[in-house]
C-alpha positions as CSV (number, residue, x, y, z in Angstrom):
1,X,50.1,1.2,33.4
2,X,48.8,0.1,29.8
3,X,45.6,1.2,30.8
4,X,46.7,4.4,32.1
5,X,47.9,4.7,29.0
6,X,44.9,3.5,26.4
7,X,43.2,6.0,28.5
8,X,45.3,9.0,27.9
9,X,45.4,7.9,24.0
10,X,41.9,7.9,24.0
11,X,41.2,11.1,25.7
12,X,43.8,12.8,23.4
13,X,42.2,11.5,20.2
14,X,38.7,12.8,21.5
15,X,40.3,16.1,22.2
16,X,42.1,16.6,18.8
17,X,38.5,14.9,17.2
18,X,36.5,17.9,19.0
19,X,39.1,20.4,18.4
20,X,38.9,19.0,14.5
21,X,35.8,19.3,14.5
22,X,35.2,23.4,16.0
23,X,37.1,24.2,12.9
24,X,35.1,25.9,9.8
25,X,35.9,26.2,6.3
26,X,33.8,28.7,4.1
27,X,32.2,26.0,2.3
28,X,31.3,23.7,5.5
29,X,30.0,27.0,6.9
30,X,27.8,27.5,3.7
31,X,26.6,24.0,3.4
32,X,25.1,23.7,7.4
33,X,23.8,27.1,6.5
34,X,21.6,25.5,3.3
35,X,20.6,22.2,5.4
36,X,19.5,24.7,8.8
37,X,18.6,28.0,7.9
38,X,15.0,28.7,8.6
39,X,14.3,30.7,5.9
40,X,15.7,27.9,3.3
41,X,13.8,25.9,5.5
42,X,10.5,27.5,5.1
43,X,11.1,27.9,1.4
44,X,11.9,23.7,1.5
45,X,8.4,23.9,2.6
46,X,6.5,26.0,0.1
47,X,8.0,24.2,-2.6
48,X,7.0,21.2,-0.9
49,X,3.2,22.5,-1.1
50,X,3.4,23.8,-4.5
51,X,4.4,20.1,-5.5
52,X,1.3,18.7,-3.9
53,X,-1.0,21.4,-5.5
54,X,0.5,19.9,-8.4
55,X,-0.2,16.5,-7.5
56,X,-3.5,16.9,-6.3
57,X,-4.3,18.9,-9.9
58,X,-3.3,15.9,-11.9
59,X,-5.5,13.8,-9.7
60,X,-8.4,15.7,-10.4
61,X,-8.5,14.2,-13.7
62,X,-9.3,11.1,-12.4
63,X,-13.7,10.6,-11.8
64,X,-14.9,11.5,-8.7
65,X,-17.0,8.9,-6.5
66,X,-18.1,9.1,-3.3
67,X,-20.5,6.2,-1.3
68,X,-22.8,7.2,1.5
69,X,-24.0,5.4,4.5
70,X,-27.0,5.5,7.2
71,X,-28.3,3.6,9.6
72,X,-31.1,4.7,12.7
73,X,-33.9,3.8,14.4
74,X,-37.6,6.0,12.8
75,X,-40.3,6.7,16.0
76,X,-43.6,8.0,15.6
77,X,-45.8,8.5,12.3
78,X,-43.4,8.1,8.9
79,X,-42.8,7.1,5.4
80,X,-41.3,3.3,5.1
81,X,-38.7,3.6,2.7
82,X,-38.8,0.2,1.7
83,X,-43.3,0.6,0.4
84,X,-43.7,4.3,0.8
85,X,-46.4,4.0,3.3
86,X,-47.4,5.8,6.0
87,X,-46.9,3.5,9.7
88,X,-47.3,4.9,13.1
89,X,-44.5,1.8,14.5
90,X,-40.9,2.1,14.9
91,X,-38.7,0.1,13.0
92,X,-34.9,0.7,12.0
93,X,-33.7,1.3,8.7
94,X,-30.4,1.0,6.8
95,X,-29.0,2.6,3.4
96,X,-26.6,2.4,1.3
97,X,-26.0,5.3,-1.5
98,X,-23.1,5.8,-3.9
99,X,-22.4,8.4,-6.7
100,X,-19.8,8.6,-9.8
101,X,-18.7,11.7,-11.9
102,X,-16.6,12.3,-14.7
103,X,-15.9,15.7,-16.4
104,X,-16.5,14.8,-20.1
105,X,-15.8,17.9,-21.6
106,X,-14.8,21.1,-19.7
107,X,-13.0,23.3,-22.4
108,X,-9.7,22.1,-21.2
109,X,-10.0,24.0,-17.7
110,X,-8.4,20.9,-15.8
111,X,-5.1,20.6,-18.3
112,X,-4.5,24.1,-17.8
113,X,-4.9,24.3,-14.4
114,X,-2.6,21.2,-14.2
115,X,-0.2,23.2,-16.3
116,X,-0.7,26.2,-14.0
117,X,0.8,24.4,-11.6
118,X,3.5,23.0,-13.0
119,X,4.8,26.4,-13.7
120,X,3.9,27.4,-10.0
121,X,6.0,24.4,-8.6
122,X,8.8,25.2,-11.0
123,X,8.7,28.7,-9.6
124,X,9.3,27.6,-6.2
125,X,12.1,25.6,-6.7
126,X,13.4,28.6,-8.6
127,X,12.6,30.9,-5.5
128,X,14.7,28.0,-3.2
129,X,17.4,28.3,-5.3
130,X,17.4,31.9,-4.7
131,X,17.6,32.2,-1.0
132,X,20.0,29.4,-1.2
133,X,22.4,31.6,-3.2
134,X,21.5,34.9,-1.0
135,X,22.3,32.5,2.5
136,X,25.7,31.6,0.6
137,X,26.4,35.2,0.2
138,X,25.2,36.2,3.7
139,X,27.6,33.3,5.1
140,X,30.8,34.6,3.1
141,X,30.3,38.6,4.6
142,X,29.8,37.2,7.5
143,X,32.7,35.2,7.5
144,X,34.8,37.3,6.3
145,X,33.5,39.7,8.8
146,X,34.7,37.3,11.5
147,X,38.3,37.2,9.5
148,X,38.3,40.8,9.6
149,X,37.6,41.0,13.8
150,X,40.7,38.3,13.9
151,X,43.2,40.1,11.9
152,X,41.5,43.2,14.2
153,X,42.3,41.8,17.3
154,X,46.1,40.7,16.0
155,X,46.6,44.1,15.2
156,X,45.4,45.8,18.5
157,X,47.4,43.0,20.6
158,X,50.4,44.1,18.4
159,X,49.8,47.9,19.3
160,X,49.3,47.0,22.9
161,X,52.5,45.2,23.0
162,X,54.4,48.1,21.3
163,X,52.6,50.8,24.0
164,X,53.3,48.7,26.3
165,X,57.3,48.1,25.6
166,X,57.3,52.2,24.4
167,X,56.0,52.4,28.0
168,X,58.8,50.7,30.0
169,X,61.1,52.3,27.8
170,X,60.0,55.9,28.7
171,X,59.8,54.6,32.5
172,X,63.4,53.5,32.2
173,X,64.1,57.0,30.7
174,X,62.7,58.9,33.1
175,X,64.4,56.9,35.8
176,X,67.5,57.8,34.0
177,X,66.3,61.6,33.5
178,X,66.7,61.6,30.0
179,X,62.8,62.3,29.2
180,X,60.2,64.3,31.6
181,X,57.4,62.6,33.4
182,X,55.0,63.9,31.5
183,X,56.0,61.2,28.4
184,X,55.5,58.6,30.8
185,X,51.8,59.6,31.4
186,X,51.4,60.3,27.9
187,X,52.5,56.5,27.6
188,X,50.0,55.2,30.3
189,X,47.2,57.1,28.5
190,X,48.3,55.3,25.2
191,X,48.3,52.4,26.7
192,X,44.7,52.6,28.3
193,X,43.5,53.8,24.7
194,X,45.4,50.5,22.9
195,X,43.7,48.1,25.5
196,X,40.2,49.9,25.1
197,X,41.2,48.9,21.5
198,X,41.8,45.8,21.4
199,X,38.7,45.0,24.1
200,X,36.8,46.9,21.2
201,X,38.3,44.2,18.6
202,X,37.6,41.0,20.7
203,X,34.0,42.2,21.2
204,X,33.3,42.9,17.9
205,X,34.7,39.3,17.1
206,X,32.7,37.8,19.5
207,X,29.6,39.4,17.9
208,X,30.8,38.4,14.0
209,X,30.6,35.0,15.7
210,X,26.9,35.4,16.8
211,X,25.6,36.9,13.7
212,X,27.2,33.8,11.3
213,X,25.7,31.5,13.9
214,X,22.5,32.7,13.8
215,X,22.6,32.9,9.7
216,X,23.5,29.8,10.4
217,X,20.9,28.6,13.0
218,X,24.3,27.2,14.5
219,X,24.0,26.4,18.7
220,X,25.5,29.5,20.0
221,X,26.9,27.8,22.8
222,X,29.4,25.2,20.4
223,X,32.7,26.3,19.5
224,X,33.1,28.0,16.1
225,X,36.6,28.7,14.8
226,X,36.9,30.0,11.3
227,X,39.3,28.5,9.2
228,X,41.4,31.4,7.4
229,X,42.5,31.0,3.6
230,X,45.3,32.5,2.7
231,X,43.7,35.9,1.4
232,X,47.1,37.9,0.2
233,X,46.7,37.0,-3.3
234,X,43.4,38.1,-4.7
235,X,42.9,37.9,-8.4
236,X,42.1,41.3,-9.7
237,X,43.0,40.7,-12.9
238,X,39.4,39.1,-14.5
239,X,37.2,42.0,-12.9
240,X,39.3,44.5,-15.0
241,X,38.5,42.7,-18.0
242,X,34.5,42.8,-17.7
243,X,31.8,44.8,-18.7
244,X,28.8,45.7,-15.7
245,X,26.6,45.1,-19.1
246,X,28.5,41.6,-19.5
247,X,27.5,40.9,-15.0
248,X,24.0,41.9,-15.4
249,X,22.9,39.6,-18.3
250,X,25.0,36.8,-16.8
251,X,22.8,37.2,-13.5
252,X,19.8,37.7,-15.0
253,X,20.5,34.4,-16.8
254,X,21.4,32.9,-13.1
255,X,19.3,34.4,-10.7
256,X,16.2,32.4,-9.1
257,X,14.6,35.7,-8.9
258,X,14.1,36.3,-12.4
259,X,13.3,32.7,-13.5
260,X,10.4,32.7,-10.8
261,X,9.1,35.8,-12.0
262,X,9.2,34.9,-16.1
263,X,7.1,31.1,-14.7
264,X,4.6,33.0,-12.3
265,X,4.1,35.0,-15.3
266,X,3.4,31.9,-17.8
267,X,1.2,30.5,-14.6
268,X,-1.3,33.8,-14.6
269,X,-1.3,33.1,-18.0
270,X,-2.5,29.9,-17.5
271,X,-4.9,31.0,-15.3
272,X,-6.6,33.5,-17.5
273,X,-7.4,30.4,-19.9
274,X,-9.0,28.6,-17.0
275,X,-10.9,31.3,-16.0
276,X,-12.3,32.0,-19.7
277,X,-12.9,28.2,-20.1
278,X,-15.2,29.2,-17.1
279,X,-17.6,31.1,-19.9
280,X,-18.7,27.7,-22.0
281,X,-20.6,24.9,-20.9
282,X,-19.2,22.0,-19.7
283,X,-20.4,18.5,-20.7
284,X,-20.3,15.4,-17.7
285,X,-21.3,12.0,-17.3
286,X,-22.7,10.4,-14.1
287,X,-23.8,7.6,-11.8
288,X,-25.7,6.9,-8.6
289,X,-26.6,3.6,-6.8
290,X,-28.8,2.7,-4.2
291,X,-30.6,0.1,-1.5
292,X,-32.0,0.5,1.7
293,X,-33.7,-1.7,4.2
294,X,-36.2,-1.6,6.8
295,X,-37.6,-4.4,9.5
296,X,-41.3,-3.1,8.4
297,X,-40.8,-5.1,5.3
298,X,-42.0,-8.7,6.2
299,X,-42.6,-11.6,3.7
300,X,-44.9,-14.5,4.5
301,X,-43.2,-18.3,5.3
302,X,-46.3,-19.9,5.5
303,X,-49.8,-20.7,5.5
304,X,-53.2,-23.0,5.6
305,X,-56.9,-23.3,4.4
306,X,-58.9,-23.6,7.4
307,X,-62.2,-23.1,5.8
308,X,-65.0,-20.4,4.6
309,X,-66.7,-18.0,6.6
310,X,-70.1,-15.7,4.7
311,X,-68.9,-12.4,4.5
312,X,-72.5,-11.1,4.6
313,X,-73.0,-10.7,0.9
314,X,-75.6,-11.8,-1.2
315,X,-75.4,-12.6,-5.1
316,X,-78.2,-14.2,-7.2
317,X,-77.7,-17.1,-9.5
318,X,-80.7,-17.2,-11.7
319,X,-82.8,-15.7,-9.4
320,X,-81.6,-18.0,-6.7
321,X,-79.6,-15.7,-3.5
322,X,-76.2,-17.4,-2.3
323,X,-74.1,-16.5,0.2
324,X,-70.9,-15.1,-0.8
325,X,-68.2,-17.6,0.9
326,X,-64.1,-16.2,1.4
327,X,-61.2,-18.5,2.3
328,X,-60.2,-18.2,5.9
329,X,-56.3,-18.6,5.8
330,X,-53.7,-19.0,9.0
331,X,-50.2,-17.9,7.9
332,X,-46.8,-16.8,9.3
333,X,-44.1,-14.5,8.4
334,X,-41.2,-12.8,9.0
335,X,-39.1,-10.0,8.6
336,X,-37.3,-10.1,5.1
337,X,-33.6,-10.6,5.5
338,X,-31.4,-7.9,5.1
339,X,-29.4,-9.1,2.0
340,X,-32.7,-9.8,0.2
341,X,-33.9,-6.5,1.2
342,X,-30.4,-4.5,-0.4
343,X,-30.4,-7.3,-3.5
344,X,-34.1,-6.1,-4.3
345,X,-34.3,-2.5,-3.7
346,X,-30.6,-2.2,-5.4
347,X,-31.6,0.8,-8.2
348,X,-28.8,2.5,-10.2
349,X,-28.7,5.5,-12.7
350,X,-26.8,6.8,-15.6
351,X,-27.2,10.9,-16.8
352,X,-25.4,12.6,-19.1
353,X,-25.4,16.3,-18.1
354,X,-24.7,19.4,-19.6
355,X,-23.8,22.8,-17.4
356,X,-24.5,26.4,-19.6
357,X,-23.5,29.2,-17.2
358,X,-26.4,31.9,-18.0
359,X,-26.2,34.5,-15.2
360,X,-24.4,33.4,-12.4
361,X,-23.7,37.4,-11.1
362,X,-21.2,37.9,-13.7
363,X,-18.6,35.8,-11.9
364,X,-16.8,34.0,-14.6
365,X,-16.4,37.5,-16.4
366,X,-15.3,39.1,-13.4
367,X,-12.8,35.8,-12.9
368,X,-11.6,36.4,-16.2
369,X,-10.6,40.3,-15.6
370,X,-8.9,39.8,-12.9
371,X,-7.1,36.9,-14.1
372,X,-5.8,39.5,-17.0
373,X,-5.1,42.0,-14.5
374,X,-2.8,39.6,-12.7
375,X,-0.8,38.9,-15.6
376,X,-0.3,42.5,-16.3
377,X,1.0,42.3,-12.1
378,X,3.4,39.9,-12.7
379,X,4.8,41.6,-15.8
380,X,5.6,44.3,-14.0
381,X,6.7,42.7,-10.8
382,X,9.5,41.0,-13.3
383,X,10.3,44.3,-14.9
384,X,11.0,45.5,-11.1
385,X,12.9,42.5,-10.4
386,X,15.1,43.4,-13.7
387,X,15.4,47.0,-13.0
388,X,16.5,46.1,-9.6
389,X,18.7,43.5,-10.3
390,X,20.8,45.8,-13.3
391,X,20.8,48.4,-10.3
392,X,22.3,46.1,-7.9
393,X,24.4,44.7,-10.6
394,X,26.1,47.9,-11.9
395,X,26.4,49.5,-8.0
396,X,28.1,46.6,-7.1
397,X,30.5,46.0,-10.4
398,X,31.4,50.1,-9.4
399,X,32.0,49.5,-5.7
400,X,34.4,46.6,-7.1
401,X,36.2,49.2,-8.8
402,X,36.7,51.5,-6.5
403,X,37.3,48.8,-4.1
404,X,40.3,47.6,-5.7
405,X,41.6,51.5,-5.9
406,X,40.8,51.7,-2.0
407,X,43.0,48.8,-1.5
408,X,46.2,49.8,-3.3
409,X,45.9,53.2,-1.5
410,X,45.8,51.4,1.6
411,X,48.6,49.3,0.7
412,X,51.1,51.8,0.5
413,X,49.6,54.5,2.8
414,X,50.4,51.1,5.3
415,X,53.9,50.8,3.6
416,X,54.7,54.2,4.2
417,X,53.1,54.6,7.6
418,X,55.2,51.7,8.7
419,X,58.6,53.3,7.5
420,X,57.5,56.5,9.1
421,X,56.9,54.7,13.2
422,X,59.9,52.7,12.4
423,X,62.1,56.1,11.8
424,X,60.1,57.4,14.6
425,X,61.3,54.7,17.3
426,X,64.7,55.4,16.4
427,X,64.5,59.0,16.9
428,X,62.7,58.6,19.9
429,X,65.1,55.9,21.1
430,X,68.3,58.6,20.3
431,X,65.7,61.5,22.5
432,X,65.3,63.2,18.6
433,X,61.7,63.3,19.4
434,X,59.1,63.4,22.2
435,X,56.4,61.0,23.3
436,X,53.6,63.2,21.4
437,X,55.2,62.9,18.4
438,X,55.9,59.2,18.7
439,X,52.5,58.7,20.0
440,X,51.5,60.5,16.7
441,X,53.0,58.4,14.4
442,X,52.3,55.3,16.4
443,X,48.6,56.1,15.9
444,X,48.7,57.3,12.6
445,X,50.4,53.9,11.9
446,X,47.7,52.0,13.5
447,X,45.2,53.6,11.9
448,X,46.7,53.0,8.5
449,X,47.4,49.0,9.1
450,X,43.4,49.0,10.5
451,X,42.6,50.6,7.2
452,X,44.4,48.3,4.6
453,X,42.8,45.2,6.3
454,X,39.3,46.3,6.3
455,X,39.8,47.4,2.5
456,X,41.3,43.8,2.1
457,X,38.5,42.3,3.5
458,X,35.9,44.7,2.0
459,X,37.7,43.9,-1.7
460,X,37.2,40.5,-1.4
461,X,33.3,40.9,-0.4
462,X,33.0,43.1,-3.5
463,X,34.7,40.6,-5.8
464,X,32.6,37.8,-3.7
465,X,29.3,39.5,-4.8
466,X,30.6,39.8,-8.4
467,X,31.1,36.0,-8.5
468,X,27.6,36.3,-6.5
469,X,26.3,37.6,-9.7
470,X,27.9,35.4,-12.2
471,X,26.3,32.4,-10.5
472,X,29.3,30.9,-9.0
473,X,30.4,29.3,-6.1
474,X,31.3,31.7,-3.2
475,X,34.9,29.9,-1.8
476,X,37.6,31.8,-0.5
């Protein structure tokens, strides 16, 4: 029995843990949105490469040096590397070649380009920022799209439920022959059209859901369940008190957008002085090494006198002829070992160089016209960015305003329409009225609570992009 038990308890706490765990704030939405979007996720990476092009530029500072290796086997008639003599043998041949450089002087092409990218790696962080705040925003319309199918589908179920109880009502009337048949099939056709309703609500719930998942790169086949803050108290009083003027310099202060486009600016700027430093000479300092060996290289070991042999020659001592004598030696040798061979044929050289660009098919000036050209592209790509931004700014500081008008109208169209179907079931109830006019009201009710939630929901979008635009946190 106590295991029975522990296992119940166990199972109960897994269910309420996974149940927990289904549920979704706004801001728990927001943050798996920033760690698993793809786009923030591709963005993650060009900032990632922009960092390394950085890296790699402040490593070029450093001299370059490189060391070279070959080994083979020569057949046939060749040079010996080692004496520089022709030999029709074989023989096999190693070497070993290195080379230093160091940039000296280069009209400070390298610090620019270093400071280039600086400015190019603070501009992609810039541009991260950015579509983090634009997924933020895309996570709160689409959750509050999802609040909006709930509060939907609440309202269809309630209008369902009415048709449905209007209907048994007006069957029990026409039972009693107080109303005709015709109500009642006026019922049943409201009641077909209510449940086509609320099918319409729970679809477009279910479809709420897939878009934030997908913003989300969320598994569309785990549970999702929104958690709803309480949303009947929005502040409206702080949007009444501000200027579109007072938005727009806020966001421009904010947005990502307009801080990558003022550092991409300073980077073509940056690139124009490395291109022109492209124009003067450049002044560099270098270094090679060298050895090489080769089993043609033999050195003698050893060796003996065995005597003299005439060579055929004749040379006259006063007037006496002698025979020229030459030593006859016997000696041995061997193939010079290969450390002796590097250690002797090790060379090395030091050159001071200097580059002077004469003609090189007008490169370096082109280089340096387009590099102005660019900067006068960026300009204008940030003035676009500005010009967009103030659009987007004052449409949306507007469609706040007349958001918040929408929504008092709504309010108490909905107050009135529900004082209207309430008078109308009582009339209907005494047989004042018939099922067309009820079903009239009924509607016209309907439609007016459908109306005030979707300008609740589209207020608190509005004022959501506002706060979008004053850089602050979207929370509900």
């Amino acid at each position: 029995m106590l295991k029975t038990c522990t296992f119940v308890i166990a199972w109960l706490g897994a269910v309420a843990a996974q149940a927990q765990d289904s549920l979704w704030t706004l801001q728990r939405s927001v943050q798996y949105a920033i760690d698993n979007n793809l786009d923030i996720q591709q963005n993650v990476l060009n900032e990632r490469l922009a960092r390394l092009q950085l890296q790699q530029s402040q490593l070029s500072r450093l001299p370059s040096a490189s060391v070279s290796s070959n080994v083979g086997r020569s057949y046939g008639r060749s040079i010996d590397p080692t004496t520089n003599n022709f030999i029709s043998e074989g023989y096999t041949f190693y070497g070993l070649n290195g080379n230093v450089d160091v940039l000296l002087f280069g009209w400070f092409q390298r610090k620019n380009t270093i400071d280039q990218n600086k400015l190019l790696a603070r501009s992609a962080a810039a541009d991260l920022d950015q579509i983090k705040n634009d997924i933020s925003l895309n996570v709160a319309t689409a959750f509050l799209r999802i609040l909006l199918a709930q509060a939907q589908i609440r309202v269809s179920e309630n209008q369902l439920q009415f048709s449905l109880k209007q209907k048994e009502q007006t069957e029990a009337f026409v039972r009693s022959g107080r109303l005709p048949e015709l109500d009642l099939a006026q019922m049943q056709a409201q009641v077909a059209t209510d449940s086509s309703a609320y099918i319409t609500a729970v679809a477009t719930y279910q479809q709420s859901l897939l878009d934030m998942k997908a913003i989300m790169n969320f598994d569309m086949a785990t549970p999702f369940v929104p958690v709803a803050p309480d949303v009947s108290n929005i502040p409206l009083a702080e949007i009444a008190a501000l200027e579109p003027e007072q938005v727009y310099t806020a966001a421009k202060a904010n947005f990502g957008s307009v801080r990558s486009g003022q550092l991409r600016i300073d980077a073509a700027k940056k690139a124009l002085t490395v291109a022109r430093g492209g124009l003067y000479p450049q002044l560099s300092l270098g270094g090679q090494f060298g050895t090489n060996y080769s089993s043609t290289l033999r050195e003698i070991t050893g060796g003996q006198l065995l005597g003299y042999n005439a060579n055929g020659q004749i040379v006259y001592v006063d007037g006496t002829p002698l025979a020229v004598q030459q030593p006859n030696y016997s000696y041995s040798s061997r193939i010079t070992p290969f450390w002796d061979q590097f250690s002797n044929n090790f060379r090395q050289t030091v050159a001071l160089s200097v580059l002077v660009p004469l003609l090189n098919g007008w490169n370096a000036r082109t280089g340096v016209n387009r590099a102005r050209v660019d900067v006068q592209s960026r300009e204008l790509e940030l003035q676009q960015t500005n010009l967009k931004l103030r659009q987007d700014v004052y449409k949306a500081f507007y469609d706040a305003k007349a958001a918040i008008q929408k929504y008092y109208a709504t309010m108490r169209a909905r107050e009135a329409s529900d004082r209207a179907y309430e008078y109308a079931q009582k009339r209907y109830e005494l047989g004042l009225m018939n099922a067309v006019e009820l079903l009239t009201t009924q509607n016209t009710n309907f439609k007016a609570q459908t109306d005030a939630l979707s300008a609740q929901y589209d207020l608190l979008f509005k004022l959501k992009v506002i706060d979008y635009y004053l850089g602050r946190e979207i929370r509900l």
